[in-house]
C-alpha positions, 0 to 999 in steps of 0.5 A: 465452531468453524463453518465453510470447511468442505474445501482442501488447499494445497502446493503440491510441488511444495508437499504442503497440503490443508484440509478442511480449510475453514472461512470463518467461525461461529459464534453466538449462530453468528458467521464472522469471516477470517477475511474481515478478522485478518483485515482487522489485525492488519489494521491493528498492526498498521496503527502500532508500527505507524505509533511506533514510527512517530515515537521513534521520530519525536512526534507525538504518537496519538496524533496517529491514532486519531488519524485512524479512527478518522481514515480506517472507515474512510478507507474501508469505503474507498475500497469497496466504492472502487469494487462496486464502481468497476463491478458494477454489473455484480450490485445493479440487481442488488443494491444491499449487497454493496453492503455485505462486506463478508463475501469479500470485495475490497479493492485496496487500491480503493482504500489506498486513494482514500488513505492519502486523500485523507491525509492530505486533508487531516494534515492541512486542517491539523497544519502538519507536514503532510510529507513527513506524516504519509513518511511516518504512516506509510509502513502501518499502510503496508503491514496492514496489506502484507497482513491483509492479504491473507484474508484473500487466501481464507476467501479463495480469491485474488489467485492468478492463471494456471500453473505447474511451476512450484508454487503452484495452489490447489484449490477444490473445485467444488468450493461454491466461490468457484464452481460457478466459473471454473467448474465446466458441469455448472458452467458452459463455455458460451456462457463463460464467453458471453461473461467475458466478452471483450476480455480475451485476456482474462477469458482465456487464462480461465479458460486454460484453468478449465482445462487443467483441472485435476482429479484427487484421490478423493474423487474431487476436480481441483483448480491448479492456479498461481497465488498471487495473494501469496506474491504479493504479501510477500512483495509487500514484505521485502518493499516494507524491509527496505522502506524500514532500512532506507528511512533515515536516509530519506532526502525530503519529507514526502519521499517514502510514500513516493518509494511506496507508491512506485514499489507496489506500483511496480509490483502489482502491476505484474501481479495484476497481469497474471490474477483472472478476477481483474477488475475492467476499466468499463467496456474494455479489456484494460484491467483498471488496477494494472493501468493505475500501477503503472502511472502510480510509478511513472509519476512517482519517480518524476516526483522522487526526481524533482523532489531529489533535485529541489531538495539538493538545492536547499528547496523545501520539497512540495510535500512539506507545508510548514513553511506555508502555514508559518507565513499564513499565520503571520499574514493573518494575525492568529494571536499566540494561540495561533502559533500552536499551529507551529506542531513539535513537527516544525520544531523538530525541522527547525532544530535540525536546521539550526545543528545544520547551520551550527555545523556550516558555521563551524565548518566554515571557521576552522577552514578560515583559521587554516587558510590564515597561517598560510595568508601570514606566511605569505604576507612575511615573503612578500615583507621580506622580498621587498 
């Protein structure tokens, strides 16, 4: 039984329309929303491509898994804090709405700080290279984005300004998520203004929204706006294909996530310009995840750079903490037992590093052997001239 079914999507210019698109089912007198069953599914297939990445790679694929269990409630925390910490104003009246997640109101950039924060201390309390296992992770993180984004669609949210280009998306204007802006009958446009004091930007992409609305053939007023929900599943889709291509060719440990870091960072901060449900950096009209996208990919490609750099040098680049917890256990005495902190990851580094030597070493004597035909030869001239 589906409830929340009165509202019609469409993409005109593309001739694709649904009706009735629902936003959950029911069971048991129970609602469950499609936005927390599609995050669940991205979270689900984020741990099997991470599992199958770490098997594919030689490490062990539980080892994952344990991390999940660990960083998915974390993660979900972090990106309802970073909703409720830049929207205050929405849960002050009502602090048990923080948490109703049905209704929507995750901010993956929340999720996404929490996900690394907790690798990096899941990796120093493991004594795992930090750098290889965000490498490893990183494409379960994206898939569950790519496949999470949707969630929004079922929602109704994370759309962006007006458009007539293509892809441009009708929504019904009296879906009771919207009508309480974008309809000017339950709104006026004082109180739009006094809503959005100090964010002209976002006041006036609304406003423009207003303005265009359109009257079906069923006598309803229908938002046309772009899906940037849809902009960005897709963006995270191709940075995903070619993380996947580029992944054993990677120079250091640490450099995928840094690839991911400054892609969505590049993406979003675009996809950001154009959404009207920003979230505002408190008292200004600075939309806070645009403003984080952009330093996420400035400090991303230093780090690719300097990392690039140490590692063309023979450098162990920061992200590994192999070599640091071989010397802590040796300075601290840890026994045999202590050396299991020495994970499969370090003899997989190790191993790589002796086949490199091996082939230096290889490379180095057949050079040698035939630079000494030649060192005779020349000696035999010099015997005969004299």
């Amino acid at each position: 039984m589906f409830w929340g079914n009165s509202t019609a999507i469409s993409f005109p210019n593309l001739g694709i329309t649904l009706e009735n698109v629902p936003r959950g089912i029911t069971v048991f007198g129970f609602d469950i929303a499609f936005y927390g069953m599609i995050i669940g599914i991205g979270m689900l297939s984020g741990i099997l491509i991470a599992r199958s990445q770490a098997k594919r790679t030689g490490q062990n694929p539980d080892f994952y898994l344990d991390f999940a269990i660990i960083a998915i409630p974390l993660g979900v925390i972090g990106a309802r804090l970073y909703s409720v910490i830049f929207e205050w104003e929405n849960y002050a009246h009502d602090f048990w709405s923080i948490f109703n997640l049905r209704q929507g109101g995750l901010a993956i950039y929340g999720g996404v700080i929490a996900a690394l924060l907790t690798v990096f201390v899941f990796c120093k309390v493991k004594k795992f290279s930090y750098g290889l296992f965000a490498d490893t992770g990183i494409s379960g993180l994206l898939l569950g984005q790519i496949i999470g984004r949707w969630g929004n669609f079922f929602n109704r949210e994370c759309f962006g300004n007006y458009t007539d280009s293509f892809m441009g998306m009708r929504i019904d204007g009296t879906d009771r998520s919207l009508a309480s802006v974008f309809k000017p009958g339950v709104v006026s446009d004082e109180i739009l203004r006094n809503m959005y004091e100090g964010k002209e930007k976002a006041l006036a992409s609304i406003m423009e929204i207003r303005n265009n609305i359109v009257l079906g053939a069923d006598g309803h007023s229908y938002i046309q706006v772009q899906p940037t929900f849809l902009y960005e599943s897709l963006w995270n889709l191709a940075l995903l294909i070619g993380i996947l291509i580029y992944l054993p060719k990677k120079k250091f440990n640490g450099e995928i996530v840094l690839i991911y870091l400054a892609g969505y960072g590049l993406g979003r901060f675009f996809i950001e310009g154009v959404r009207t449900d920003q979230l505002f950096i408190w008292n200004t009209g600075i939309a806070v995840s645009q403003a984080l996208s952009l330093v996420l990919f400035v400090a991303a490609i230093a780090l690719i750079i300097l990392f690039r750099i140490r590692a063309a040098k023979g450098k162990i680049a920061s992200f590994d903490y192999i070599s640091f917890f071989k010397v802590y256990d040796e300075k601290n005495n840890t026994g045999k037992k202590g050396k299991k902190a020495v994970t499969r990851v370090a003899e997989v580094v190790s191993d790589i590093a002796e086949a490199e030597s091996a082939e230096a070493e290889a490379a180095n004597k057949e050079a040698e052997e035939s630079e000494t035909p030649t060192e005779q030869t020349n000696e035999k001239k010099t015997d005969s001239n004299e």
